[in-house]
Wavefront OBJ file of the C-alpha trace (Angstrom):
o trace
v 0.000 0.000 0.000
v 2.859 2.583 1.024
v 4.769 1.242 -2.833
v 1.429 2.042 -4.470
v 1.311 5.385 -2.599
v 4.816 6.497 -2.632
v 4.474 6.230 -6.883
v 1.978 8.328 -7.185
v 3.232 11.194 -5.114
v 6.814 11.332 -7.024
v 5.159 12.349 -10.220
v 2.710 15.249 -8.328
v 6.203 16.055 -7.145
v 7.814 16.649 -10.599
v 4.554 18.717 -12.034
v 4.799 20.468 -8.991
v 8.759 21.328 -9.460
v 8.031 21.960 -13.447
v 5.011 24.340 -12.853
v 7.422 26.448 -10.297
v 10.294 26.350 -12.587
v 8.290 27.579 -15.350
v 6.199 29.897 -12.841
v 9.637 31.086 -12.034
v 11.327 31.340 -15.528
v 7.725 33.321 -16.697
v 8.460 35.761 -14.014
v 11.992 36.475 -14.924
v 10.805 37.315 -18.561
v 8.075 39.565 -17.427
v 10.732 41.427 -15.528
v 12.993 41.781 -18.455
v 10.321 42.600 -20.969
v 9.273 45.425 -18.325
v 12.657 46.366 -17.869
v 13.286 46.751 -21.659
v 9.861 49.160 -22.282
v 11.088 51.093 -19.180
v 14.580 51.641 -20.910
v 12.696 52.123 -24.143
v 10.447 54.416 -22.754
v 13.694 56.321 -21.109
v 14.610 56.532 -24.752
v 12.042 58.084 -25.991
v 11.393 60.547 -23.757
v 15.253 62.210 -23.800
v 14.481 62.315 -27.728
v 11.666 64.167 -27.406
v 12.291 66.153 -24.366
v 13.303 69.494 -26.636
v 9.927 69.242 -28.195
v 6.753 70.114 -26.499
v 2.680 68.772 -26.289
v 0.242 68.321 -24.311
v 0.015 66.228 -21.297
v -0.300 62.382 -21.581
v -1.158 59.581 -19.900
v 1.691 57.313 -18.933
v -0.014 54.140 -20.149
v -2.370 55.523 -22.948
v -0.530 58.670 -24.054
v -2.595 60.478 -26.203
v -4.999 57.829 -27.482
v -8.203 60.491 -26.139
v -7.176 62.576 -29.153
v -7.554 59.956 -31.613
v -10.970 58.031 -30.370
v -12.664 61.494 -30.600
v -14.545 62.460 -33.860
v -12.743 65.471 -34.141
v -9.316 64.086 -34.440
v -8.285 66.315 -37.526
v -9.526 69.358 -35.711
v -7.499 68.225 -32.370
v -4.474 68.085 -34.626
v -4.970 72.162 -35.785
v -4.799 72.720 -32.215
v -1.756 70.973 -31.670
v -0.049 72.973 -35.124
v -1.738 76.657 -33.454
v -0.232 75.809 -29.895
v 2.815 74.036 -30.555
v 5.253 75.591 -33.350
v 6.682 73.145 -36.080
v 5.912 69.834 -34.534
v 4.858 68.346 -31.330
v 5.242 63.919 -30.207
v 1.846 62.274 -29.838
v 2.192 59.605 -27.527
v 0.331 56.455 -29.067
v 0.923 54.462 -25.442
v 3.412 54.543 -22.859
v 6.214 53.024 -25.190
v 5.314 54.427 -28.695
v 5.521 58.313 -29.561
v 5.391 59.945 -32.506
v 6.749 62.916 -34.145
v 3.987 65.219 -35.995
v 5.198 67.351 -38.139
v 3.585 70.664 -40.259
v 6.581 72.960 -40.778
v 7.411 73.585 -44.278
v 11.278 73.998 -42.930
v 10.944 70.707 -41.177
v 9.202 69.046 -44.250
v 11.800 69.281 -46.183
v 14.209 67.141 -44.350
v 11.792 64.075 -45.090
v 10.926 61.592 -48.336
v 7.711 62.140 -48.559
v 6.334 59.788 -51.017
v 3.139 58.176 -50.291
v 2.675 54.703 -48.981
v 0.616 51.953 -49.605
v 0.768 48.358 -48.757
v 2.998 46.207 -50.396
v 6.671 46.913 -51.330
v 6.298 48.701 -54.494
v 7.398 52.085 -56.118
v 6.104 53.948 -52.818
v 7.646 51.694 -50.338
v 11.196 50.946 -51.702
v 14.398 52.683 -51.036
v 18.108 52.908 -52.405
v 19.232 51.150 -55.741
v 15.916 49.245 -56.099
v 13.511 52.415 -56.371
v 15.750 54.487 -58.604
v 16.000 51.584 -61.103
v 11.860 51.619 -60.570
v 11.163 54.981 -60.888
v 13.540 55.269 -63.838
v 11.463 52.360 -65.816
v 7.993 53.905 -65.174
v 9.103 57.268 -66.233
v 8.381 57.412 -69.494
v 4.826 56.380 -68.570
v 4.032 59.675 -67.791
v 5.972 61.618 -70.607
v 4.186 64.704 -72.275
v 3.045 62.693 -75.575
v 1.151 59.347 -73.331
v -0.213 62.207 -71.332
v -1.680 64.393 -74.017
v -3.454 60.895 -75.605
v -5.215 60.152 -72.102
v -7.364 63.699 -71.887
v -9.817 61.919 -74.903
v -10.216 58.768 -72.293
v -10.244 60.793 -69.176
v -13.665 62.573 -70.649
v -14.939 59.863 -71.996
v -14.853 57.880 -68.422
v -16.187 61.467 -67.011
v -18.835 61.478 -69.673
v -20.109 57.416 -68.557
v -20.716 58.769 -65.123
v -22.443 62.032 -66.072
v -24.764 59.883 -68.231
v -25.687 57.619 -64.855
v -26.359 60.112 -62.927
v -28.922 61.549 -65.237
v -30.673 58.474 -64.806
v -30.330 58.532 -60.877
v -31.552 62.077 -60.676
v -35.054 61.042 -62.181
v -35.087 59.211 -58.655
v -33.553 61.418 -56.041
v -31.535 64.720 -56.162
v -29.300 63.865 -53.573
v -26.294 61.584 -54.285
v -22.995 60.053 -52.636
v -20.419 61.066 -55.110
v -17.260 59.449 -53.530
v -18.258 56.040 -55.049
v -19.127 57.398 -58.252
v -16.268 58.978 -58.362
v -14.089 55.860 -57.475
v -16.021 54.188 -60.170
v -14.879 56.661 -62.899
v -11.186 56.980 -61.857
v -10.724 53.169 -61.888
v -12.163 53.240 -65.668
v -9.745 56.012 -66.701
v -6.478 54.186 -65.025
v -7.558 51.048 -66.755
v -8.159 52.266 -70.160
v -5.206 54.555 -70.063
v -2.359 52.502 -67.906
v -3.434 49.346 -68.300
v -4.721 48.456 -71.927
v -7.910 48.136 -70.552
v -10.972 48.479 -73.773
v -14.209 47.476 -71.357
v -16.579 49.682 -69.251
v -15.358 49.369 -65.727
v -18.003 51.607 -64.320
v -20.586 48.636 -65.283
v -17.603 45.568 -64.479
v -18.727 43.407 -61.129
v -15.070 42.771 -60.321
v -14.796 46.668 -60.388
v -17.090 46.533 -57.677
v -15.749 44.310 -55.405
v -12.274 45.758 -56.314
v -13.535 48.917 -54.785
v -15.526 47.111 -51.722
v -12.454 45.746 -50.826
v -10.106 49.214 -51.237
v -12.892 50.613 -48.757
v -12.702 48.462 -46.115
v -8.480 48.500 -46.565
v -8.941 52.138 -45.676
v -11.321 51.503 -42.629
v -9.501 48.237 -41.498
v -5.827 49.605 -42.038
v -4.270 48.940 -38.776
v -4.304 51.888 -36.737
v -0.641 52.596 -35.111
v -2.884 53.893 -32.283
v -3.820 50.529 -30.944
v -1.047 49.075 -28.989
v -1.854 45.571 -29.432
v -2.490 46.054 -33.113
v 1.171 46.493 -33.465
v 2.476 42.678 -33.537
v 1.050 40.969 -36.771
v 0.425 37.648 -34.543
v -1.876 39.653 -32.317
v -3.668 41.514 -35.134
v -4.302 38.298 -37.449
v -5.945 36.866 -34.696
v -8.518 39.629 -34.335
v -12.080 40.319 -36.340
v -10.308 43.470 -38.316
v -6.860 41.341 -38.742
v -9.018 38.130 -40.570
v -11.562 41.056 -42.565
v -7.980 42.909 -43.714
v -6.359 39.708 -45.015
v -9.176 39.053 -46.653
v -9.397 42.127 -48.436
v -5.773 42.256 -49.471
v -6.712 38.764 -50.745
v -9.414 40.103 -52.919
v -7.544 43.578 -54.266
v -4.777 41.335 -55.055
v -7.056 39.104 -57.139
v -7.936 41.870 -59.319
v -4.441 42.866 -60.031
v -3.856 39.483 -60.793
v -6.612 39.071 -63.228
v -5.722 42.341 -64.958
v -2.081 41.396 -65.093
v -2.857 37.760 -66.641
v -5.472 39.106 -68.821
v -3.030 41.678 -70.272
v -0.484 38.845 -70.932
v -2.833 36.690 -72.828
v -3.269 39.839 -75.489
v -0.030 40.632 -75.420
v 1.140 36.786 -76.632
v -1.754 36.408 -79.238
v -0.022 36.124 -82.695
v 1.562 39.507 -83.471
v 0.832 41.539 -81.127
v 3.811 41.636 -79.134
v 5.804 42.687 -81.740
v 3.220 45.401 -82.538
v 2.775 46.855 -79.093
v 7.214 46.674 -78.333
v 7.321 48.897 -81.655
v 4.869 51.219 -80.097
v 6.852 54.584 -79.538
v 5.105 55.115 -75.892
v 4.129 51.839 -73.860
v 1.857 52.362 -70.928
v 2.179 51.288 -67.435
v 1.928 47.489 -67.660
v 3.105 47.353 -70.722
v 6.269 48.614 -69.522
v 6.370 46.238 -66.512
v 5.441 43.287 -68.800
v 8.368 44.065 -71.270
v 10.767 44.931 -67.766
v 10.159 41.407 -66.729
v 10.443 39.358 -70.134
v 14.084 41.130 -70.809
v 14.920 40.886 -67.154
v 13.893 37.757 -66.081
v 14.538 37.084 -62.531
v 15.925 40.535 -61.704
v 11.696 41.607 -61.990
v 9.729 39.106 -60.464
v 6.213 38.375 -60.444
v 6.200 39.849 -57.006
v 7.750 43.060 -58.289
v 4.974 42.941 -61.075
v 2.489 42.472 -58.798
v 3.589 45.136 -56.236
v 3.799 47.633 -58.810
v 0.416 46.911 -60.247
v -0.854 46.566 -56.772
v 0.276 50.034 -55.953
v -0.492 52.077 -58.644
v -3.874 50.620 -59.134
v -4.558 52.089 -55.602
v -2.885 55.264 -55.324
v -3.825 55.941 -59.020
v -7.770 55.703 -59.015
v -8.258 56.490 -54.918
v -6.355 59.392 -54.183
v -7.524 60.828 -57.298
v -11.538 60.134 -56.187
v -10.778 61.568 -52.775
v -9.733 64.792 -54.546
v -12.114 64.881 -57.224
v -14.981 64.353 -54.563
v -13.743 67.164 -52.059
v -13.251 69.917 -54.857
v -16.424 68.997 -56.205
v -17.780 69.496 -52.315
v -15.953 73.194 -51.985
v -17.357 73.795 -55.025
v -20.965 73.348 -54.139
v -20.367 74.817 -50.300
v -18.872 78.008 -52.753
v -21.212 78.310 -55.481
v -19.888 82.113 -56.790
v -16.631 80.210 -57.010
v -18.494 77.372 -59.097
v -20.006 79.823 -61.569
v -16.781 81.264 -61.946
v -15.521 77.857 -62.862
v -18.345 77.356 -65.135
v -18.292 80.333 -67.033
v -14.805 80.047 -67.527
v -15.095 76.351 -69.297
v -18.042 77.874 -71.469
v -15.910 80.670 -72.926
v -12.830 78.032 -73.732
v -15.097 75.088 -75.466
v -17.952 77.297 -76.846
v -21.154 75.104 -77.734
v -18.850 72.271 -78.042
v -18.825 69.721 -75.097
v -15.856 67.955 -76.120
v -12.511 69.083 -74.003
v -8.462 68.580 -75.257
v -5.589 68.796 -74.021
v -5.088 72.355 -75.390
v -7.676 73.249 -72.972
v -6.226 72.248 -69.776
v -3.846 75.275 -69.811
v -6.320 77.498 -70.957
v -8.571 77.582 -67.231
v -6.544 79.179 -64.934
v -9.598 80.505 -62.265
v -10.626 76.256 -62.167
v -7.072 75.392 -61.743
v -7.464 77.657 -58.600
v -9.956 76.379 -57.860
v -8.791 72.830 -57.424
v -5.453 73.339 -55.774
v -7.302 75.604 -52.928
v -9.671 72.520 -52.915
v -6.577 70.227 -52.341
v -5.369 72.356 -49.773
v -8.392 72.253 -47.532
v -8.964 68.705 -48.375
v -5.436 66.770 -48.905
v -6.438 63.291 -50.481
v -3.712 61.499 -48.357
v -3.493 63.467 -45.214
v -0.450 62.143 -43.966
v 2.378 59.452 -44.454
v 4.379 57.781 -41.512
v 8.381 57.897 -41.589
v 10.752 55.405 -39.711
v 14.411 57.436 -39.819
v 17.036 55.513 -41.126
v 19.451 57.823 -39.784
v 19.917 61.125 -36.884
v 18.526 64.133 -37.996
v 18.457 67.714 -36.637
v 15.942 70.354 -37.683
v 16.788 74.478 -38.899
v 16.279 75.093 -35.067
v 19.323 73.109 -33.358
v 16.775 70.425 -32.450
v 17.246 66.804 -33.158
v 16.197 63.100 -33.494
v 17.843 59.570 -33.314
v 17.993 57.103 -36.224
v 14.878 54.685 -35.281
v 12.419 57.463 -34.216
v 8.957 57.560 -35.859
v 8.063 60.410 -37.643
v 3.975 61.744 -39.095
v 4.449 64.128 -41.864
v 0.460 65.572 -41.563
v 0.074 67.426 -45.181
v -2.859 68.081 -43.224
v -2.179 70.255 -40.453
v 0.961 71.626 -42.749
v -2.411 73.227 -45.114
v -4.137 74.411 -42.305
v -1.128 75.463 -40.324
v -2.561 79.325 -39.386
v 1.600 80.136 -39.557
v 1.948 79.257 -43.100
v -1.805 80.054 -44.474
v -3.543 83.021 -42.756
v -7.251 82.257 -42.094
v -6.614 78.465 -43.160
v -10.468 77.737 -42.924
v -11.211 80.156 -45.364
v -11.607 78.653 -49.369
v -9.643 81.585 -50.653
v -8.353 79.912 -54.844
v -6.436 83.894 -54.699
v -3.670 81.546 -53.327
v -3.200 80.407 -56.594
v -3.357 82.689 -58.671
v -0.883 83.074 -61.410
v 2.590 84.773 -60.325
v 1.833 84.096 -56.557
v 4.240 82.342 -54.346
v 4.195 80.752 -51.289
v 6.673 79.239 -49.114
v 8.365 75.912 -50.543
v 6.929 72.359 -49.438
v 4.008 74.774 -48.013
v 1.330 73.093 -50.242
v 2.096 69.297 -50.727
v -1.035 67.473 -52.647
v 0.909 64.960 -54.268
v 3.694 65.063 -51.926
v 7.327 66.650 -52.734
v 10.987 67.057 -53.438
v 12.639 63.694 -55.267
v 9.904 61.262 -53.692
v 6.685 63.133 -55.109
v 4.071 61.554 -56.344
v 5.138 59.951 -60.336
v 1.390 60.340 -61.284
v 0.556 63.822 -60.116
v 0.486 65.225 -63.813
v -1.752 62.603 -64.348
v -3.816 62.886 -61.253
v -4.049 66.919 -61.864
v -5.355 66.448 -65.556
v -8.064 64.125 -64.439
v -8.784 65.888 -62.132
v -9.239 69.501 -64.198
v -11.106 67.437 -66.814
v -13.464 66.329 -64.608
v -14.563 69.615 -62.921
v -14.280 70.746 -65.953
v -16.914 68.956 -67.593
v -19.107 68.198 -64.502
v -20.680 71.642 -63.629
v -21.706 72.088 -67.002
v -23.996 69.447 -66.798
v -25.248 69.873 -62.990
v -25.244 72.622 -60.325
v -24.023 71.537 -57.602
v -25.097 72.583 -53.541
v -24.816 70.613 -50.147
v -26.631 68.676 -48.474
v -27.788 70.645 -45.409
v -28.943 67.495 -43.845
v -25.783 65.462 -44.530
v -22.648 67.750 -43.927
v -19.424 65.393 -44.440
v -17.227 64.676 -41.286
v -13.376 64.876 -43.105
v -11.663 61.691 -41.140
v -8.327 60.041 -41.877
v -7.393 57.015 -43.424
v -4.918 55.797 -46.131
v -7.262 58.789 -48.322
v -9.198 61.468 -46.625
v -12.972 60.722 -46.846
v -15.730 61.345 -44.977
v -17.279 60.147 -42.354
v -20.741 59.845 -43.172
v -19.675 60.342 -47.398
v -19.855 63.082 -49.515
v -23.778 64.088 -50.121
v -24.511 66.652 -52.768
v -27.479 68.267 -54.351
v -26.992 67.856 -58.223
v -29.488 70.057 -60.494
v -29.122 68.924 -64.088
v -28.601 72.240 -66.350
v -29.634 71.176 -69.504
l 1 2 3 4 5 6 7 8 9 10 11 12 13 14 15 16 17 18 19 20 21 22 23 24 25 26 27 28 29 30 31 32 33 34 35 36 37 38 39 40 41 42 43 44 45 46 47 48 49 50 51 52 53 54 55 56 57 58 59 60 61 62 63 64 65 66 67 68 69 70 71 72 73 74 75 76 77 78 79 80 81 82 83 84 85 86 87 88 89 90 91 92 93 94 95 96 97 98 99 100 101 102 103 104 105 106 107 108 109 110 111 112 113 114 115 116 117 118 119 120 121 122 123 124 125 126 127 128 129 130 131 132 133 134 135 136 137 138 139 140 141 142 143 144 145 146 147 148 149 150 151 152 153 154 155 156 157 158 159 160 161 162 163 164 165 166 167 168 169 170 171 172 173 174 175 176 177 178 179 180 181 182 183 184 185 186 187 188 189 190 191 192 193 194 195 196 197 198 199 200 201 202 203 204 205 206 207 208 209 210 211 212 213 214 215 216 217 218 219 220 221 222 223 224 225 226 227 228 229 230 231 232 233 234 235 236 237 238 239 240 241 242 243 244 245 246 247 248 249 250 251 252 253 254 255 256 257 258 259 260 261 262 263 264 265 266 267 268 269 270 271 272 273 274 275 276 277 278 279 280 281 282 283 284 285 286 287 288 289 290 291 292 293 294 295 296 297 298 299 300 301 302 303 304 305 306 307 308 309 310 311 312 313 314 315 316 317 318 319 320 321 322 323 324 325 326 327 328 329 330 331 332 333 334 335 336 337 338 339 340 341 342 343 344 345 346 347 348 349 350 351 352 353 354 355 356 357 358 359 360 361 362 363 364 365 366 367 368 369 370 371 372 373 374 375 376 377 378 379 380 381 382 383 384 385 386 387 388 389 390 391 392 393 394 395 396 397 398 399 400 401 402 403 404 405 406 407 408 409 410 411 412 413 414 415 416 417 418 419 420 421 422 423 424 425 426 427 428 429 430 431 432 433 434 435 436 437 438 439 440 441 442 443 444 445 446 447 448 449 450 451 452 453 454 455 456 457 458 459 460 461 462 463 464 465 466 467 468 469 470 471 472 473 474 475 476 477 478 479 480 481 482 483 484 485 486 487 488 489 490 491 492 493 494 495 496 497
């Protein structure tokens, strides 16, 4: 009886000594791990101690700034109180450096990013041989072909809405919008010939580019920040699942673009082309290359400009169409100006786009109030210090807000105000004051693009509507990879003829 006994207490024994050991060993790494955010934390705050903001919370920092609705407005507070820049603590071990100084500005790369590793993302070697292929993409001659497309897309969702308006006067425009700039960067980058405005996979192209910019992982959540946590959560499964689904698109457009390109004769027809467009150019890249441009360069490249080339654009083009209405003196200017250039004839070139100086006003004041990204994210890869003496080590995370830089009351007097005399011709302004499409060697490659779409389109649109709020509907401006709107972009549209 005492055997039997005796050989079942020796193994309670061992679990017992194993569940102390590892009781023991689990409290030891605690203690490091909480040593190593204290030292971290130490870390950060001697970087930022030359910089000022307002008080935080130890553990949550500044998170009560962000999970109001007024975030954007609680940043212009920070640029009217705080000169230059001022850290936003995102918890107790994560701080941020905001920045809306033109002087400051300048010291950064401020390309846009995206997910992915393409064009917008790399660095060094790699994105100068990039940026160097897809040049040519957006030389004078393509550029001057795509106006014909770019009003013929515009033209497809004027001709919609005529229909909707029999229904209801009121409409969202952002998705309509989205809708037309996907058709024009289709049939003009990618070889596209079909409607995409009427294309299901369109659709669910676009679903899934809205929920990436409401699901994009907010650096404000502190346990969003490991990708094991996140993938675990209801937002980490939904955003894989939309990457899934954008990436499906670009892979459909990419395959369907080789199958034309090795039916008999064409390739030789389109490499004799003098101008290729944008996937032509990759395709071509990666048959002469080989493995030096891989599929998952394609891809990224595709990935990237499909997204930054038809959303960015429809965040502007809705938001200048909105100060437009909420201005309608300035819209009548704008309209009377476009009748005088094309007469009784509807049709608009590229002749014309230099010829509307008051619109292009217009839309650059509009891009001012209403940035279409309003701000990028910066890791520094090395120390920096600022016109002032002040400084920051390699490591620290940096917010370049193009935001609070156009509605810094420093830089632009009564900021609030829509005010296109800003832009009038022979004005200047301080440099990297007024950064749309970003700046310096890093600006956006498609802005000349983006900026003729973007004049054909309100140039063509308030001929054929008048366009006023919605009083009942007023759009909350909130930021995610694009500036939209909280509750969309509602506007009256009156057809004119």
């Amino acid at each position: 009886m005492s055997v039997s006994m005796l050989s079942v207490i020796r193994p309670l024994g061992g679990v017992s000594g194993l569940l102390q050991v590892a009781s023991v060993l689990g409290l030891v790494l605690l203690l490091l791990k909480a040593a190593q955010l204290y030292l971290h934390r130490q870390w950060l705050l001697r970087a930022v101690q030359e910089f000022l903001s307002p008080p935080s919370h130890w553990l949550f920092g500044h998170r009560h700034e962000l999970q109001k609705a007024q975030e954007l407005q609680e940043l212009q507070k920070r640029a009217e109180k705080y000169p230059c820049t001022s850290p936003r603590w995102l918890c107790g071990s994560r701080v941020s450096l905001i920045v809306y100084d033109p002087d400051y500005m300048k010291f950064f790369p401020l390309g846009y990013i995206s997910w992915g590793y393409g064009l917008l993302l790399l660095n060094g070697q790699m994105w100068f041989q990039h940026r160097r292929m897809l040049t040519p993409d957006f030389h004078y001659d393509i550029l001057k072909a795509y106006v014909g497309l770019m009003a013929d897309s515009v033209q497809v969702m004027l001709d919609k809405w005529e229909e909707l308006l029999s229904q209801n006067s009121s409409l969202e425009i952002f998705g309509h919008f989205s809708l037309m700039t996907l058709d024009t960067l289709m049939k003009c980058a990618f070889s596209y010939q079909g409607n995409q405005q009427a294309d299901r996979y369109s659709q669910s192209y676009l679903q899934a580019i809205q929920d990436l910019n409401n699901l994009v992982r907010p650096v404000r959540n502190v346990f969003y920040q490991k990708d094991i946590i996140y993938r675990l959560t209801t937002e980490g499964r939904w955003n894989h699942w939309a990457c899934q689904l954008a990436h499906q698109h670009t892979d459909r457009v990419i395959k369907l673009r080789k199958a034309q390109l090795q039916e008999e004769g064409n390739l030789e027809k389109v490499r004799s082309k003098r101008h290729l467009d944008f996937l032509d150019i990759l395709l071509f890249a990666q048959m002469e290359n080989g493995t030096s441009f891989s599929n998952k360069d394609l891809r990224a490249e595709v990935d990237t400009f499909m997204f930054e080339g038809h959303d960015t654009t429809a965040s502007g083009i809705s938001w200048i169409l909105y100060a437009l209405a909420t201005h309608p003196e300035h819209q009548q200017k704008c309209r009377e100006e476009i009748q005088s250039i094309l007469g009784d004839d509807s049709s608009i070139t590229w002749d014309h786009l230099d010829q509307m100086p008051y619109t292009t006003m217009c839309i650059k004041e509009a891009l001012r109030l209403y940035p279409p990204v309003p701000g990028v994210d910066r890791e520094l890869s090395k120390p920096i210090t600022f016109p002032d003496g002040r400084s920051l080590p390699k490591g620290f995370l940096v917010t370049l807000s193009f935001y609070a830089l156009h509605h810094n009351l420093k830089v632009w007097p009564n900021p609030e105000v829509f005010d296109p005399s800003w832009f009038a011709p022979g004005s200047s302004r301080q440099s990297h004051a007024f950064l749309p499409f970003s700046g310096g060697s890093r600006n956006c490659i498609g802005k000349q693009f983006a900026m003729n779409e973007m004049k054909v389109v309100v140039a063509l649109t308030p001929l054929c509507v008048e366009l006023a709020p919605d009083p009942f509907r007023v759009p909350v401006p909130t930021p995610r990879i694009v500036l939209m709107s909280k509750n969309g972009i509602h506007l009256h549209l009156r057809k004119l003829f």
